[in-house]
N, C-alpha and C positions, 0 to 999 in steps of 0.2 A: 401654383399660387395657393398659400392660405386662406382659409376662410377666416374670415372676424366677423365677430355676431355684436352686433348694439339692441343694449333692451331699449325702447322707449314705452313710456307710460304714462298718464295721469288721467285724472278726472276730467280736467280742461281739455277737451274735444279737438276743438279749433287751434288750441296750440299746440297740440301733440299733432296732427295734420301740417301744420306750419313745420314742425323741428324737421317733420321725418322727408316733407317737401324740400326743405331745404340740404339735408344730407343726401337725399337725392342728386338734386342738382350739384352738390360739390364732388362728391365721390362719384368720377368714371365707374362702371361697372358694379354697382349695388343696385340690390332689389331689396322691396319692404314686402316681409312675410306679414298679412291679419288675421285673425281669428275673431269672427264676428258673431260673439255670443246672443245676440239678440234674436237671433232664432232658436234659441233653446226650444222654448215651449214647445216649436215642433219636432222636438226629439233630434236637432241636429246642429251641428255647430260649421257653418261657412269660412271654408278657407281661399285666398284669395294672396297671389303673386303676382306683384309686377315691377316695374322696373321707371326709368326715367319719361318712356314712349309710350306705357299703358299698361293693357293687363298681358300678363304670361298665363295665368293659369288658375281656375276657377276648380276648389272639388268642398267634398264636404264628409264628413265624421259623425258617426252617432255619440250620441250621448254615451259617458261611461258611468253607472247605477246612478241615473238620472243626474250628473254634476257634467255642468259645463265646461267647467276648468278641469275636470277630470280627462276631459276629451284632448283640449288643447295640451294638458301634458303629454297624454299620449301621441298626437299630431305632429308636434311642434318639430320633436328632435329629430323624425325618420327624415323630417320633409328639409331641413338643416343639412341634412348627412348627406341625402341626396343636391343641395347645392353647393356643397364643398367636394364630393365625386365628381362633380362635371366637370371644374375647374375653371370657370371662366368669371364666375362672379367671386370680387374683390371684398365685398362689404356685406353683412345681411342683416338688416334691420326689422327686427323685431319690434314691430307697430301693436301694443296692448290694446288690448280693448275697453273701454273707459275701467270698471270696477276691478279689473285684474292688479293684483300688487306685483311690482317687479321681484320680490325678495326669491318667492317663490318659481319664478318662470325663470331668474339666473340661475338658480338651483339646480331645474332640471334640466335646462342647456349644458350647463359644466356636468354636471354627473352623465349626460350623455357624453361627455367627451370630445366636446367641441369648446372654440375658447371665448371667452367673450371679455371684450377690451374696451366696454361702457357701457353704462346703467344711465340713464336720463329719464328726468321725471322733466315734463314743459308744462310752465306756467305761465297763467295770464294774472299779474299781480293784481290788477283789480278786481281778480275772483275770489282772495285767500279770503278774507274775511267770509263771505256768504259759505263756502263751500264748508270752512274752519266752525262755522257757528250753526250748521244743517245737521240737526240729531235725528232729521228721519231715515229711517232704514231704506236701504239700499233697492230693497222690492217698490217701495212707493213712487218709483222713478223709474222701473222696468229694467235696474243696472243689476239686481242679484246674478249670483252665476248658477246657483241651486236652489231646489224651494227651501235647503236650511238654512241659508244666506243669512245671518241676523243682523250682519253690518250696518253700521251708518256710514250715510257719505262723509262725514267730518271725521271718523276715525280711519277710515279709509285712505281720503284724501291723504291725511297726515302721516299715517305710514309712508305711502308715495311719494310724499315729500321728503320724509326723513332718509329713508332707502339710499334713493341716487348718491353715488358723491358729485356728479354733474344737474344742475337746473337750467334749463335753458327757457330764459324767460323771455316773453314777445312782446313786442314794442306794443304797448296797450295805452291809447291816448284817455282813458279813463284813471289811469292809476296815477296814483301820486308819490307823493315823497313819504310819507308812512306808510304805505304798500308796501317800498322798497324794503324801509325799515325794520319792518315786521317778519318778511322774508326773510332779512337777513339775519335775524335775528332768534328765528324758529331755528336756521340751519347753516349756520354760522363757518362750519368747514365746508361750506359746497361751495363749488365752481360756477358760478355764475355768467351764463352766456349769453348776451344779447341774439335773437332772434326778428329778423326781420316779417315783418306781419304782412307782408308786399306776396300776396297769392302768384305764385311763378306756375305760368300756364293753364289747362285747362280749369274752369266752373269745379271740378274735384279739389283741384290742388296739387296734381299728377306733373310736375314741369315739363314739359317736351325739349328735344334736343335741342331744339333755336332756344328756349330759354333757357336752356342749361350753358348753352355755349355765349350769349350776348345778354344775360340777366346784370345789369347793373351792380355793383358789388360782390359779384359773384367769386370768390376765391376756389378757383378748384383743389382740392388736394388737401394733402396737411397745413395749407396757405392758412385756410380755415380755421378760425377760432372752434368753433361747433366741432369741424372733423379731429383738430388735434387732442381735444376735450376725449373724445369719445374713441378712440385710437389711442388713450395714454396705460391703459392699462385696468385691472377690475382684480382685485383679491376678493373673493367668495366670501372665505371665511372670517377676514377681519371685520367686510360689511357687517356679517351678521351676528361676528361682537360689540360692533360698533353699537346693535340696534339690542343687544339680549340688556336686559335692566339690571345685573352686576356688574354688568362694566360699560355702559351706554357713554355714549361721548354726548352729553349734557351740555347743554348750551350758558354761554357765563353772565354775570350780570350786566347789562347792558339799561341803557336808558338813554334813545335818541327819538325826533320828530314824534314825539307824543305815546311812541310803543316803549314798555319799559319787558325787564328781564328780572325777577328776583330767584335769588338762588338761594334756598333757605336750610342751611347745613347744622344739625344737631344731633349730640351724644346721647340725649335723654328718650327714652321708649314714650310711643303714645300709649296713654288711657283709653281701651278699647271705645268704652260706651260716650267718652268726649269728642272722638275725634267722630264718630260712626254719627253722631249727632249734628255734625259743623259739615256733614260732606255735601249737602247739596249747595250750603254757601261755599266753599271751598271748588267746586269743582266748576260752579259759576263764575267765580274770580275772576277768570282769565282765558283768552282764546283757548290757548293749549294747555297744558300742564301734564310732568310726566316725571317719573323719577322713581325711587325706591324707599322703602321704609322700613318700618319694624313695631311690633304691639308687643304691650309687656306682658300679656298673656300667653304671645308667641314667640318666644324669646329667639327661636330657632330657623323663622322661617322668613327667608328674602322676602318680600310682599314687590309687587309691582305697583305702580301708580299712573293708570295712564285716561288720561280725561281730554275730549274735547267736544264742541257740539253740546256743552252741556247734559255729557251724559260719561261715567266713571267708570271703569272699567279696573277691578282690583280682583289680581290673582297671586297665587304660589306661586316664587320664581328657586326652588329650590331653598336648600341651607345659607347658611350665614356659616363662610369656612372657618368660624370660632367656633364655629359646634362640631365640625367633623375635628374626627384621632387624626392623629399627625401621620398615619402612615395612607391617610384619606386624599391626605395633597398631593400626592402624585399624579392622582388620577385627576386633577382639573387641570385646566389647557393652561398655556403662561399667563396669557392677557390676563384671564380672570383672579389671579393670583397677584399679579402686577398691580390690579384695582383693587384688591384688597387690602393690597401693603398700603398704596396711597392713605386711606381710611383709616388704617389698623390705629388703636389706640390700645394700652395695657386692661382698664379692667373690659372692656365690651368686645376688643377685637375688629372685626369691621364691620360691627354695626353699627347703623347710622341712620338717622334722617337726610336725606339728598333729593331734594324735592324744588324742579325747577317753572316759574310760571311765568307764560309770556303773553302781554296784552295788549293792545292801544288805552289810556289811560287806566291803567292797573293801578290800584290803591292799595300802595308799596305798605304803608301801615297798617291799617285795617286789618289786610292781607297776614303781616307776622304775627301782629295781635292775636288773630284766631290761631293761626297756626301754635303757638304758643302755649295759647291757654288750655290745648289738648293734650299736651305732654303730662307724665306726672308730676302731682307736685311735691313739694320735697318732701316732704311726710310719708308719701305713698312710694317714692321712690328708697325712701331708707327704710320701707319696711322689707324690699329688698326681692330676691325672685319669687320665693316660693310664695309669698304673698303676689306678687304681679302674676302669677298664675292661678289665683284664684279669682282673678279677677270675670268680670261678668262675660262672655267670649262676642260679645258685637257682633264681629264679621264672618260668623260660623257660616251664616245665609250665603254672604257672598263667594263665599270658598268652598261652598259646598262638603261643609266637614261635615 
């Protein structure tokens, strides 16, 4: 019998306890692997096996050069290897530990050589907002995995979110119908799984065999909406073209139950020192925001745009493949080629503004208004590049040129 591995993960605590409860009780023969980074500080990371009836198996890992996550990489795959050698377990669910991102931990399950056929992120929709709109870093909450940890829970979360192509969200009597919408509308290709909130067996969350076998609703098997979700398959590598900022699969315009979508698509380069002036209003706009760009001072270089929590985050995402020689193309993968033809235009190539914002009462105007008025204007744009390269360099600070 094969092994299959499901990552589960998010911030939401209680729901990610809920999903993996529940794939418990529907899958005969699965055990949930955790890694319980909360004991770093004392130089060790808690590992922890068990199954439908309790625990299997209690050890622990020192830290690797003081990084938590470092440990669990190394951890995670021998202990994997060893429950697909045994041969008796069917399922292995890989239960995150709240600040852990899945991108990373599918990564190193598949490059060990095991397969993994679901990525799930669980949410409780009446948390996206709080967690969406929390710029404090990760330490302030005791969830870093290392003392360099500089994340915030709101860029965190968001990853998390974006990652999975399965969400399995729990019936949250708090949430409403713009939850929904917001949700759906951050992540628009995901799977969306109802999750029952009904704690199946003990005060943990652990369901025992009587609950696994007479649980109300209970669909064993592929019956399961959750297990066939998570059983349908996982490509590695598209995930993490799906999520690189050349070819991200960007959310479309949308506008329902008070959360809007604006998708703001332009030829013309930003004015370094206009836009680098407009970012703290621009990056407050809206819950999320994230996309790609381009400065006329940088004529060459992808720019990343990624912001939530009220805090911005702009890097290098490599060239713009109008800049590389044409015997440069070969060496980038299709996908990213593919999204560049989409864009491709004669004089610019695939440069572009693509810059996507999602909010609960977003002010869709305002919002282009500014956006706009950062671009060059036509003066400054027909003075043409080698002028937009003298332009004053703004974002040197943030790119660390």
């Amino acid at each position: 019998m094969s092994l299959s591995v499901v990552i589960v993960g998010g911030l939401h605590a209680e729901a990610r306890r809920d999903t993996v409860a529940r794939l418990l009780a529907d899958v005969p023969g699965s055990v949930v692997l955790h890694h319980d980074l909360s004991t770093a500080a004392a130089g060790t990371v808690i590992r922890t096996v068990r199954d439908g009836d309790g625990l299997l198996d209690v050890g622990e890992t020192p830290l690797v050069d003081d990084c938590a996550c470092c440990a669990l990489r190394e951890d995670l795959v021998p202990e994997l290897r060893r429950l697909a050698d045994d041969g008796t377990t069917r399922l292995a669910v890989v239960e995150l530990w709240d600040s852990v991102e899945p991108k990373a931990m599918t990564e190193v399950v598949v490059a060990g050589g095991l397969t993994v056929t679901g990525v799930v992120t669980a949410v409780d929709p009446a948390l996206l907002l709080p967690f969406l709109g929390n710029g404090d870093d990760l330490s302030e909450h005791g969830l870093a995995a290392a003392a360099t940890d500089r994340r915030t829970v709101a860029d965190t979360f968001a990853r998390q979110l974006e990652y999975a192509p399965v969400l399995a969200v729990v019936d949250s009597p708090e949430a409403d119908d713009q939850d929904g919408e917001l949700l759906a509308q951050l992540h628009p290709t995901a799977r969306r799984v109802p999750v029952s909130c009904d704690r199946l067996g003990d005060p943990a969350g652990t369901p025992s065999a009587h609950a696994r076998a007479h649980a109300p609703g209970t669909a064993p098997g592929p019956g399961s909406p959750l297990v066939a979700a998570v059983l349908a398959g996982f490509d590695v590598e598209a995930a993490a073209a799906a999520q690189h900022p050349a070819c991200a699969l960007l959310p479309a315009e949308a506008d329902a139950h008070g959360v809007s979508t604006l998708v703001w698509h332009r030829r013309r380069p930003f004015h370094p020192e206009r836009l680098y002036a407009a970012l703290e209003d621009l990056t407050c706009a809206a819950t999320r925001s994230r996309g790609r760009f381009w400065l006329a001072d940088k004529p060459d270089v992808l720019l990343h745009w990624d912001a939530a929590g009220g805090a911005l985050c702009v890097e290098s995402a490599g060239p713009w493949l109008a800049s590389l020689p044409d015997a440069a193309w070969d060496m980038v993968p299709p996908v990213r080629r593919a999204a560049a033809a989409l864009d491709w235009q004669s004089e610019h190539g695939d440069r572009c503004q693509h810059l996507v914002f999602t909010s609960p009462g977003l002010d869709r105007d305002g919002l282009s208004h500014l956006l706009e008025s950062c671009l060059l204007t036509d003066a400054e744009y027909a003075g043409g590049r080698d002028a937009w390269k003298r332009l004053p360099p703004a974002f040197d600070a943030f790119l660390e040129v």
